[in-house]
N, C-alpha and C positions, 0 to 999 in steps of 0.2 A: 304168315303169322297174323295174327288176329289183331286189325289197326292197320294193316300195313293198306294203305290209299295211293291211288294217284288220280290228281287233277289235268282235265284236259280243257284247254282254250279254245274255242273253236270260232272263227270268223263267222258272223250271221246276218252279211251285206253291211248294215249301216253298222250295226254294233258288233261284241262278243257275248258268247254266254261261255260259261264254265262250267263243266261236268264234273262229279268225283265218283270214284269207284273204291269200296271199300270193304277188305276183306272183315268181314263182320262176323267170325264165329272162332274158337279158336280150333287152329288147324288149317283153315283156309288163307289164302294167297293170288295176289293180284301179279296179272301176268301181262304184258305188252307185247304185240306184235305189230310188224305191218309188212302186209301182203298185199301186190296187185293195186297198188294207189287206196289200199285201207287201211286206216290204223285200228286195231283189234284191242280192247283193256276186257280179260275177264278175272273174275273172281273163278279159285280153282280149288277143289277139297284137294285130301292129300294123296287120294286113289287118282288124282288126275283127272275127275270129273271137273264138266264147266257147270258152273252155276249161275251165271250170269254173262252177257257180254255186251257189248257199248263197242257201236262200231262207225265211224269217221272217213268223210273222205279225208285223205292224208293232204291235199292241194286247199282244204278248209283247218288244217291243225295249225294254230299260232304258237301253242307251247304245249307240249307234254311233261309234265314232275311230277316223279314217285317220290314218294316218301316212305321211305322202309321204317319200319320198327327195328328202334336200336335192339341188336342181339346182344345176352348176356353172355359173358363169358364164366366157363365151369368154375372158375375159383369164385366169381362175383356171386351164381348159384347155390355154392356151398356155405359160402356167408351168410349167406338170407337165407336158407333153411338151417344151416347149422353143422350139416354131418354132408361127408364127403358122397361124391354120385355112387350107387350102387352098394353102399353100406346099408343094406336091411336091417336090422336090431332082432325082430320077427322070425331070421332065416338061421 
């Protein structure tokens, strides 16, 4: 979902630096992996395409945290618009 980030820590000898990755459109989504001593963060449409990715030796990661975008729940949706899911007026 669109907002949904995750921050990665990464060791860089004397110091850290901090990466963030950030599903930036709505529909897109930030995915974690690690594979093979890599840690993998991409941004992913919702056909499953990658659109970016940010890749880490996993022996340099200090910290990895997502941060999901709170989901709404259908009652809390039907509030804030007014009318229940799938009531068209229209139809």
């Amino acid at each position: 979902m669109k907002g949904d980030r995750v921050e990665i820590v990464v060791d860089a000898g004397d110091t850290t630096r901090t990466y963030e990755v950030t599903a930036g459109r709505a529909g897109r989504r930030v995915e974690t992996a690690v594979r093979r001593g890599v840690v993998e963060v991409s941004e992913v449409t919702r056909s499953g395409s990658v659109v970016r990715t940010a890749r880490f030796m996993a022996t340099r990661v200090l910290a990895l945290v997502e941060h999901p975008v709170p989901r709404e729940e259908p009652a809390e949706r039907e509030a804030r618009v007014g009318r229940p899911l799938g009531d068209d007026p229209e139809v």
